[in-house]
MIDRENFI-714393 format. One record per residue (C-alpha): residue in three letters; x, y, z. Coordinates in steps of 0.05 Angstrom, whole numbers, padded with zeros to 5 digits, always signed. Layout:
<pts>
ALAXYZ...
</pts>
This chain:
<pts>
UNK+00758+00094+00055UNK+00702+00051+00033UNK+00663+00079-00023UNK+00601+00056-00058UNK+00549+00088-00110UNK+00486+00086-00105UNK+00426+00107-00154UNK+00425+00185-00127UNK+00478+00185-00071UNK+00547+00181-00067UNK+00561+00147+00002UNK+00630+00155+00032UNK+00667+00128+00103UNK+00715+00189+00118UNK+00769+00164+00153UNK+00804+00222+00202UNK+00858+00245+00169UNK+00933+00216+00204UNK+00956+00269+00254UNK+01007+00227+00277UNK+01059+00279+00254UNK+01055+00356+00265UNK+01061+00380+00200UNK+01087+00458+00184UNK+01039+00508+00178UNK+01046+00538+00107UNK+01047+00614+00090UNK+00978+00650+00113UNK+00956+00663+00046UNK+00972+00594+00019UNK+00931+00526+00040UNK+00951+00462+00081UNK+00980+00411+00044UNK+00972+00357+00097UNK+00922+00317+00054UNK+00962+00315-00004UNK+01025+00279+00038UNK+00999+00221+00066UNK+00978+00175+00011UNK+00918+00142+00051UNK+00880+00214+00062UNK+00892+00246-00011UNK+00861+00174-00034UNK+00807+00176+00018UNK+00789+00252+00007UNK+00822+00285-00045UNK+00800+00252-00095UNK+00728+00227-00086UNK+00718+00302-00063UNK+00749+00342-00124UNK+00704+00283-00164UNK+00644+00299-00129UNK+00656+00374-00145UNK+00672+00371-00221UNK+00624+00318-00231UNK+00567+00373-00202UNK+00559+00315-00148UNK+00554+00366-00095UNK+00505+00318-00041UNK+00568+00275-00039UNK+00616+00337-00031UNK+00562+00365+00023UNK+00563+00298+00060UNK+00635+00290+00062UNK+00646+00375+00081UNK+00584+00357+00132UNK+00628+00320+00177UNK+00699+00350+00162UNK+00683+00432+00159UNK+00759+00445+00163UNK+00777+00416+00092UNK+00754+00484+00063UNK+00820+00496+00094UNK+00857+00448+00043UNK+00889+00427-00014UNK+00857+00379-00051UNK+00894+00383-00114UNK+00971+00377-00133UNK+00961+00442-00161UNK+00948+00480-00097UNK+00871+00481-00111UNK+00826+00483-00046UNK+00747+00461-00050UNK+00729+00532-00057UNK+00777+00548-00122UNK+00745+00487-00158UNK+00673+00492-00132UNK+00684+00575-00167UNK+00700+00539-00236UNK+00641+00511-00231UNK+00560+00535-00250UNK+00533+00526-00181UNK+00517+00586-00142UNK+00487+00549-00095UNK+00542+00510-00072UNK+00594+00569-00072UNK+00540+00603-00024UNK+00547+00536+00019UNK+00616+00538+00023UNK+00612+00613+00050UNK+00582+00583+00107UNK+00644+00547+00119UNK+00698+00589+00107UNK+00725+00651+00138UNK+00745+00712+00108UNK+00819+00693+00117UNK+00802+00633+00074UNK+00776+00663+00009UNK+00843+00693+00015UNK+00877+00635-00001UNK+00921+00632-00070UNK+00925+00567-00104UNK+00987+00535-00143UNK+00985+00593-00195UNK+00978+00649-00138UNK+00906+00656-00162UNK+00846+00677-00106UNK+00778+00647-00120UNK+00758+00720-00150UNK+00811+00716-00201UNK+00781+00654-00227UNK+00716+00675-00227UNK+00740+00741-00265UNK+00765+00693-00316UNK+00698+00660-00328UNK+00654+00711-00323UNK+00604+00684-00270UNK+00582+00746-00237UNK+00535+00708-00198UNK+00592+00678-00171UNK+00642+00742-00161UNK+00581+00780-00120UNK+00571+00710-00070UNK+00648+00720-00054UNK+00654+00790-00054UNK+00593+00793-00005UNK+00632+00746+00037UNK+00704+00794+00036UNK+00705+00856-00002UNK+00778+00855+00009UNK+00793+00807-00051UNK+00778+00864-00106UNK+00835+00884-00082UNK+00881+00827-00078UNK+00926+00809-00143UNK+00950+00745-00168UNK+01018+00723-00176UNK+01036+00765-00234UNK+01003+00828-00204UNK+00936+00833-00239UNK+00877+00844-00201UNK+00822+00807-00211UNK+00785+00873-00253UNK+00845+00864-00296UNK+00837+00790-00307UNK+00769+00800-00322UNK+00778+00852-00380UNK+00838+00808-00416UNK+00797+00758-00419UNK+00744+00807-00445UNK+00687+00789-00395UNK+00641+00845-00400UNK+00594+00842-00340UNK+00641+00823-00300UNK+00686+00884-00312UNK+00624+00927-00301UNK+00620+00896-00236UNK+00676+00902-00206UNK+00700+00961-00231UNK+00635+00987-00191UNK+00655+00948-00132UNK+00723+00972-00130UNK+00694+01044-00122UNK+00722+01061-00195UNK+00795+01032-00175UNK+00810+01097-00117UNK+00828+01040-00058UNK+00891+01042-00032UNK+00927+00975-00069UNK+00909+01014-00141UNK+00969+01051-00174UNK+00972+01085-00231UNK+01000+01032-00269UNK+00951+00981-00254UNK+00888+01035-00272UNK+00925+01040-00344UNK+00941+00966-00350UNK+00854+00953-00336UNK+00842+01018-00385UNK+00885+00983-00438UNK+00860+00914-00428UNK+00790+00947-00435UNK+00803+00976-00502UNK+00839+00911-00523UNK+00775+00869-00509UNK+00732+00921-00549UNK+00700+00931-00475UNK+00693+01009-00497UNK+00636+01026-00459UNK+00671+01010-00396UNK+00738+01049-00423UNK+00695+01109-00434UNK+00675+01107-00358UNK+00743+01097-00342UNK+00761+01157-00373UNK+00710+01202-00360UNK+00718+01191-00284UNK+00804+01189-00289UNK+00810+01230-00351UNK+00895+01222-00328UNK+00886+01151-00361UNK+00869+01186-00427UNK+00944+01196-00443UNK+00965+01131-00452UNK+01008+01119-00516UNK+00995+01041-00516UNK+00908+01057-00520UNK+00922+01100-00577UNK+00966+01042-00622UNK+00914+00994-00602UNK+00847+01046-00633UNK+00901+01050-00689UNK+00895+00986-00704UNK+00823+00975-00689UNK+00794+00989-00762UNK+00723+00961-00757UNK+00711+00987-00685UNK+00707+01056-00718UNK+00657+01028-00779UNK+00587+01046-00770UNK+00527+01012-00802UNK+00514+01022-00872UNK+00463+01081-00895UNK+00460+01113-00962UNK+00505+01170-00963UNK+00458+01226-00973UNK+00422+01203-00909UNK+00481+01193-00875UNK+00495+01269-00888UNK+00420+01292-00869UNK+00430+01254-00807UNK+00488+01285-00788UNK+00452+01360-00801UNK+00470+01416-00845UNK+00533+01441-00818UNK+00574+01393-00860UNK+00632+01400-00894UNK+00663+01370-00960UNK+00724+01335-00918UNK+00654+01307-00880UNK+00617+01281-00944UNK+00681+01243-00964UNK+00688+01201-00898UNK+00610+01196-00910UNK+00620+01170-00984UNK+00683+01121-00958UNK+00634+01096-00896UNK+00583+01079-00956UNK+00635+01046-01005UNK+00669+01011-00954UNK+00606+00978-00921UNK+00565+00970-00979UNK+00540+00895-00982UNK+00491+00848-01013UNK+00414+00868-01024UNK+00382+00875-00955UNK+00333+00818-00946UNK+00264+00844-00926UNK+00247+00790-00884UNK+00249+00765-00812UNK+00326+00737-00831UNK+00334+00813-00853UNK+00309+00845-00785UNK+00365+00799-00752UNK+00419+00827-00789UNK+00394+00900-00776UNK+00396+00884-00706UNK+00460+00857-00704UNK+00488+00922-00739UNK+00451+00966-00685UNK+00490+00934-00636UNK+00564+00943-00683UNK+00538+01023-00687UNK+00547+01033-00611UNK+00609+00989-00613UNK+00630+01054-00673UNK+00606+01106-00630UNK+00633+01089-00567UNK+00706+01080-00602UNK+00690+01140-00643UNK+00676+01172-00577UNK+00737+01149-00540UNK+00785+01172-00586UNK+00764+01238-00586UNK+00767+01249-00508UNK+00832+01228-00512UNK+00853+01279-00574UNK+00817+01327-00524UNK+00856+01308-00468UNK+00924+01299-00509UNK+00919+01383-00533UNK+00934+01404-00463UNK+01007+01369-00462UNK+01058+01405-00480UNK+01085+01397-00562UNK+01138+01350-00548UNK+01100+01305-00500UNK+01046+01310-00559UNK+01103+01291-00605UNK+01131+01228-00564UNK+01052+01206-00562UNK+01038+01209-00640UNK+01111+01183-00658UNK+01098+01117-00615UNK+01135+01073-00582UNK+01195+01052-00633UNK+01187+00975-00661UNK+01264+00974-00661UNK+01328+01014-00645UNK+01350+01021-00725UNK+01284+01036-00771UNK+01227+01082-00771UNK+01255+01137-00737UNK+01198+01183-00768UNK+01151+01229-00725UNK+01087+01205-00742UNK+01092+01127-00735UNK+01030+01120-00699UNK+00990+01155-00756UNK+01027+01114-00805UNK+01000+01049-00763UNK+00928+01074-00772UNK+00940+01079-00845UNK+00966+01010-00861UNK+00906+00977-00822UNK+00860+01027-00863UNK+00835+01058-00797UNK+00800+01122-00838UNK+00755+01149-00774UNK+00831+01149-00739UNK+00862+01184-00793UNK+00801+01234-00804UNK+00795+01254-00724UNK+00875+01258-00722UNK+00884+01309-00784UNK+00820+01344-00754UNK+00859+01355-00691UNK+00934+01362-00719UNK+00922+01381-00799UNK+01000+01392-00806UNK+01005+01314-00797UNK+00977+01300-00867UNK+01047+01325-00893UNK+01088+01286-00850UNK+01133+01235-00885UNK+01163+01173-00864UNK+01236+01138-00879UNK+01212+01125-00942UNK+01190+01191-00961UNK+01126+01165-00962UNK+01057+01212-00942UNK+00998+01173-00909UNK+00973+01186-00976UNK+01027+01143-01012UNK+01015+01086-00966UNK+00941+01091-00970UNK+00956+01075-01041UNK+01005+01023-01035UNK+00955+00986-00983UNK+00896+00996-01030UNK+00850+01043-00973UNK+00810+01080-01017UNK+00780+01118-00956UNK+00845+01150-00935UNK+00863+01170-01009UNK+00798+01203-01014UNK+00814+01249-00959UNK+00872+01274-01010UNK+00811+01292-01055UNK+00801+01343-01009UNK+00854+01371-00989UNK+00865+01425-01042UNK+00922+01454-01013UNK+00966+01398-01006UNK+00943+01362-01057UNK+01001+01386-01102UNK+01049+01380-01061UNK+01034+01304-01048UNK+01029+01281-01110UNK+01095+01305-01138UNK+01128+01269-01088UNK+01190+01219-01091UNK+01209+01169-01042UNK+01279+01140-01045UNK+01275+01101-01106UNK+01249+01158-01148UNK+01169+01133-01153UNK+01122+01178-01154UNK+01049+01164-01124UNK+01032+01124-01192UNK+01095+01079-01185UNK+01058+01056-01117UNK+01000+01040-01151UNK+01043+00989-01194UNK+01074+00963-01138UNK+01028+00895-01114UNK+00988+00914-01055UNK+01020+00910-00995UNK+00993+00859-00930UNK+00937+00819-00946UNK+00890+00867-00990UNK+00877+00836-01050UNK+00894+00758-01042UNK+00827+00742-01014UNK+00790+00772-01074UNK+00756+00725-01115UNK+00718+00715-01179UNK+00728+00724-01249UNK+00779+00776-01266UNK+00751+00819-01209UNK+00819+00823-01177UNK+00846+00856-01245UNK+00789+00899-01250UNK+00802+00931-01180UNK+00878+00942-01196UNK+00855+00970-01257UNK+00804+01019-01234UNK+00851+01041-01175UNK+00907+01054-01225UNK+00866+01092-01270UNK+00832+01131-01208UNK+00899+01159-01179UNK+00926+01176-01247UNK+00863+01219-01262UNK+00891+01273-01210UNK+00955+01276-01228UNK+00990+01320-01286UNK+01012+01292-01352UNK+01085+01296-01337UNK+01088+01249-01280UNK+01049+01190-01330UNK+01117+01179-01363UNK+01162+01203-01309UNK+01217+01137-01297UNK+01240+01126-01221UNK+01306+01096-01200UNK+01310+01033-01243UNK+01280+01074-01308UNK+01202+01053-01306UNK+01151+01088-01316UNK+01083+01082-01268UNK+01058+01047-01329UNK+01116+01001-01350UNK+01111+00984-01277UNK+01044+00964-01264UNK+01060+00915-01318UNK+01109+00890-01300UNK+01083+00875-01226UNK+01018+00856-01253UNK+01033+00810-01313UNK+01033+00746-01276UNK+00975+00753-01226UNK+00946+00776-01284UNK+00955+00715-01334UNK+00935+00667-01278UNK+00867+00711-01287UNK+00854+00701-01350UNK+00870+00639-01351UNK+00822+00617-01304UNK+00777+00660-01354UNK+00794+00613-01407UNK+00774+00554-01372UNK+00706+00586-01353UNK+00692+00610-01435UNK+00699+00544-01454UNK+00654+00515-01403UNK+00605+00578-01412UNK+00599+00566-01497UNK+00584+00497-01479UNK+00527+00506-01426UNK+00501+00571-01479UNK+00504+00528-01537UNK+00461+00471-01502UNK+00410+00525-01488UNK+00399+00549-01554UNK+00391+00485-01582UNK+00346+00469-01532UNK+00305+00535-01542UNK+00313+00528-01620UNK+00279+00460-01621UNK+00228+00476-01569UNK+00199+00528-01621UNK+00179+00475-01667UNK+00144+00425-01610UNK+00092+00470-01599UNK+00052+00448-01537UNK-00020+00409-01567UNK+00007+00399-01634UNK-00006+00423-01701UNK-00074+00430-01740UNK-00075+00373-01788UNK-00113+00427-01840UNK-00083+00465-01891UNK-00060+00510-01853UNK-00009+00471-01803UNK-00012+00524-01744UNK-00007+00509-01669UNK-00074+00481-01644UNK-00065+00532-01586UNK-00039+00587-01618UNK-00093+00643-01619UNK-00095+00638-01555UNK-00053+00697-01504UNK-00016+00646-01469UNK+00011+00619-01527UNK+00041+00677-01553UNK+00076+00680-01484UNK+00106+00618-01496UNK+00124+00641-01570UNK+00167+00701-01528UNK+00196+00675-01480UNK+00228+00617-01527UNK+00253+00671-01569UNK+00291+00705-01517UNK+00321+00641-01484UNK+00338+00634-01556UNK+00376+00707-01566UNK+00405+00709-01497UNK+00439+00639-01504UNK+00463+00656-01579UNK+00491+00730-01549UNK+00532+00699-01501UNK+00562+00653-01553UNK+00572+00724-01587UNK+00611+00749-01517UNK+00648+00691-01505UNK+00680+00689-01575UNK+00690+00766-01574UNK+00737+00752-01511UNK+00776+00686-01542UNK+00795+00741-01603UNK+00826+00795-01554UNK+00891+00791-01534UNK+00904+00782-01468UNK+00984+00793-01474UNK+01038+00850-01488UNK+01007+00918-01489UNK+00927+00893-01463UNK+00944+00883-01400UNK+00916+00946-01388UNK+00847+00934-01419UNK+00796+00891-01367UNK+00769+00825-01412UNK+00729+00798-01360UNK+00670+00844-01373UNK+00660+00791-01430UNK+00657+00737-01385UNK+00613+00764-01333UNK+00564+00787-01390UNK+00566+00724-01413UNK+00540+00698-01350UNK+00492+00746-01337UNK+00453+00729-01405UNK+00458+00654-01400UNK+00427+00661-01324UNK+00371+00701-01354UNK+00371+00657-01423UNK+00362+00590-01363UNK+00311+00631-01341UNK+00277+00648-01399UNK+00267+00572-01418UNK+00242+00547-01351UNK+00191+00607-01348UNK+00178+00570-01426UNK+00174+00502-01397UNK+00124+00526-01349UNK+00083+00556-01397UNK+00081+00504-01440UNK+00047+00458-01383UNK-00007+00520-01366UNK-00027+00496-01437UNK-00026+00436-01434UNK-00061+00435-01372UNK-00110+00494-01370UNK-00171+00448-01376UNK-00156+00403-01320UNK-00103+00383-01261UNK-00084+00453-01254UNK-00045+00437-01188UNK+00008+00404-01232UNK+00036+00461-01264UNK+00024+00507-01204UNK+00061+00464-01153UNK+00122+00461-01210UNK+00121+00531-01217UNK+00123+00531-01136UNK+00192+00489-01144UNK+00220+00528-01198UNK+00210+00587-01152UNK+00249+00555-01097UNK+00309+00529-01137UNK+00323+00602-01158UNK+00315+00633-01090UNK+00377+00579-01073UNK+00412+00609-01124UNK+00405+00681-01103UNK+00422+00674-01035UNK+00480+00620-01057UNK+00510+00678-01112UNK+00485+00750-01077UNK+00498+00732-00998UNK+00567+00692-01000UNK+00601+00704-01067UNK+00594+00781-01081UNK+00618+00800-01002UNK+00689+00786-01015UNK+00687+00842-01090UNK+00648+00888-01053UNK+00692+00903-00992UNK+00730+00920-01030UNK+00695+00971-01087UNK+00738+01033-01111
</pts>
């Protein structure tokens, strides 16, 4: 085959392909691989066609397909790929639409090397464009799976394409045909849930509410934690909004929902309205989840209690641990999944007293993990609330002991900033051992410990690493506070205009208003910096060793910072002032546009310190 390129067109001489030899006819539902055996023909056709098609060159695949119709019927690739698989792959509708013309029904039925149909490829991408252009052709490939059994519905929610899986879950008449089993309408409801598609799992349900009792769609909302968080709202609204029929165990999810999500200052600007909007679209992700969950608690009371039982213990992880009834609960409370936990107890309230091999309650793990929304709910629970916290688990800890235990996964590691992660542990230690009786304070476990001599002891190291980082940052800090006050101090006495050269050896501009400001302002830049020289030696005296490992120094520190910000502060707002005087009589701009900078550098600042830095401390506020 001759070949050339021109500006626009792709010119080719097809040469007939060699029929010299009858070759076998392959399966019906796989293409001819006559092209791809004769060297000459996959040269002359093969490849300048699957070019032309990935290259969007489709006037030089149309010229070529103009002339020889029956290469729709064809592989073109070593991979079993006909024209139609790779035109699918592809953005042009308008060229899949041409092929139709082409091919038959039979030949959209064709599998390529992988046992795919051109609808399971198009399920994977997402075109639904595409999908409707074939299925408008032959209905028949909703139905048809690929190699590995999946229909192309199911392809098409693993791979989390949303539109698509409303599509042809509608086309395939809500999966009632004939080729859909029971298995394959769980696998798609699964897949659905998997991909966060929970709109579509809710229609799945409603209209086969059998699908509803599915062990595998319950571990996965178990594990699903921020599906079930809605969008932050101060708590007292939250409760107005949710009417007057609410209940204490209510307020407390209501006060967790408010902790948990509670982040930086909403701006109240155009960037701020984009936020909001991308919440509003999270809330119906939480309601929809929210939703599921409890039409399949609704659906799960009709079983029998041991089919109940085998659906709440879970699948087993292995044939020699956790042999406890409740591991599926127990999953929710690791991940911190508090909506999971709060429907289930609603449902099943015995559960909050099951243990696990461990003797643990959700309430002891909930501690060890560091979910304060889960612990909360033992707040509530009056009547087991005894009976929780005098506890033991195999090694003789009480609930406190788990509080000196490190936290368990990957709760605190990511928590940064200046002794922040010491203040949490602190704050959650002293929180739990405000409900508990005076006894269990000194009570040892196993290895003679008490809760106290084992937070210590745990502690001690990620704790020194802490403070030394502290160290480093109060040197630096009495430098940068000590430059500030000198700075202040001498500004003071190099008043703006000069002095009067009479007797009296005043400011020139100093019964003026302005210049009082300037007289104030100095002052406190002056104060502030000298205070935090005041905090930052008050924390070098402490001792950060032995027995004060229980006492938080870093509220020092961050004082520290806070009045050398505002002392920085206080001395530009001085330095500006100092030009209004110096100016007032002419060139007014000058001091106007600086003022205009010095705005701007501080509004980097705040986004810099209240947008990135405070997210990763507030998550995570007991």
């Amino acid at each position: 085959m001759n070949a050339s390129t021109g500006n626009q067109h792709h010119q080719i001489n097809i040469v007939n392909a060699s029929h010299s030899q009858p070759s076998q006819l392959p399966p019906s539902n796989l293409p001819r691989r006559d092209l791809l055996d004769g060297g000459e023909d996959f040269n002359a056709i093969c490849v300048p066609l699957y070019k032309a098609i990935t290259t969007n060159n489709f006037e030089a695949a149309k010229l070529i397909l103009d002339k020889r119709p029956e290469l729709v019927q064809f592989s073109i690739t070593e991979s079993g790929e006909t024209i139609i698989h790779a035109a699918v792959l592809g953005k042009s509708c308008l060229f899949v639409k041409y092929l139709m013309s082409l091919m038959t029904k039979e030949g959209l039925k064709l599998l390529n090397g992988n046992g795919e149909t051109t609808l399971c490829l198009v399920a994977r991408t997402g075109n639904v464009e595409i999908a409707k252009t074939l299925v408008e052709k032959n209905e028949g490939l909703i139905d048809i799976p690929n190699s590995q059994g999946k229909m192309p519905l199911q392809v098409a929610a693993l791979y989390g394409r949303h539109n698509m899986v409303e599509y042809l879950y509608k086309s395939s008449q809500q999966m009632i045909g004939q080729s859909w089993t029971h298995q394959n309408r769980s696998l798609v409801f699964e897949n659905c849930v998997e991909a966060n598609l929970f709109d579509v799992a809710l229609r799945i349900v409603s209209d086969l509410p059998e699908l509803a009792i599915n062990g595998s769609v319950l571990r996965l909302l178990a594990q699903k934690t921020h599906a079930f968080l809605p969008i932050e709202r101060n708590p007292f609204q939250e409760a107005n909004h949710i009417g007057k029929n609410l209940n204490s165990f209510d307020l407390y999810y209501i006060l967790w929902i408010h902790d948990i999500r509670r982040g930086p200052p909403k701006l109240k600007s155009f960037f701020g309205f984009l936020v909001y909007s991308v919440i509003l679209l999270h809330k119906d992700k939480e309601r929809e989840a929210l939703l599921l969950l409890r039409i399949i608690l609704k659906e799960i009371m009709k079983l029998p209690k041991a089919e109940i039982d085998d659906l709440i213990r879970g699948p087993p992880e292995d044939d020699t641990k956790q042999k406890y009834p409740s591991r599926l609960l127990f999953l929710a409370v690791e991940m911190g999944n508090t909506a999971f936990i709060v429907e289930f107890i609603r449902q099943y309230p015995h559960l909050a007293l099951e243990l696990n091999d461990d003797n643990h309650s959700i309430f002891h793990v909930a501690v060890m993990h560091r979910h304060v929304g889960i612990y909360n709910l033992l707040l509530e629970k009056d009547h087991i609330r005894d009976l929780i916290i005098t506890l033991e688990d195999k090694n003789g800890n009480n609930i406190l002991h788990l509080v000196g235990e490190c936290a368990k996964g990957n709760r605190l590691p990511n928590i940064s900033g200046l002794g922040m992660l010491k203040d949490l542990e602190l704050r959650w230690f002293k929180r739990v051992e405000s409900i508990l009786p005076g006894y269990l304070y000194k009570q040892k476990n196993a290895i003679g410990l008490t809760p106290y001599e084992l937070f210590v002891k745990n502690h001690k190291d990620i704790f020194f690493e802490e403070e030394k980082l502290m160290n480093g940052t109060a040197s630096q800090l009495m430098v940068v506070a000590a430059l500030v006050a000198t700075i202040s101090f001498a500004t003071i006495f190099t008043f703006p205009g000069g002095y009067s050269q009479e007797d009296t050896g005043i400011p020139i501009f100093l019964p003026k208003t302005i210049s009082k400001i300037f007289i104030i302002f100095d002052g406190l830049s002056f104060l502030l910096s000298a205070t935090s020289i005041l905090m930052v030696i008050a924390f070098i005296m402490l001792d950060h060793r032995g027995h004060n490992v229980m006492i938080s120094s870093s509220l020092q520190i961050r004082s520290s910072i806070v009045l050398v910000y505002y002392s920085i502060a206080s001395i530009i707002i001085t330095y500006l002032i100092s030009l209004f005087i110096l100016y007032q009589s002419h060139s007014q701009w000058v001091p106007i546009l600086i003022t205009i900078f010095a705005f701007m550098s501080y509004m980097v600042f705040a986004i810099a310190i209240f947008v990135v830095d405070q997210l990763p401390f507030k998550s995570l506020s007991f």
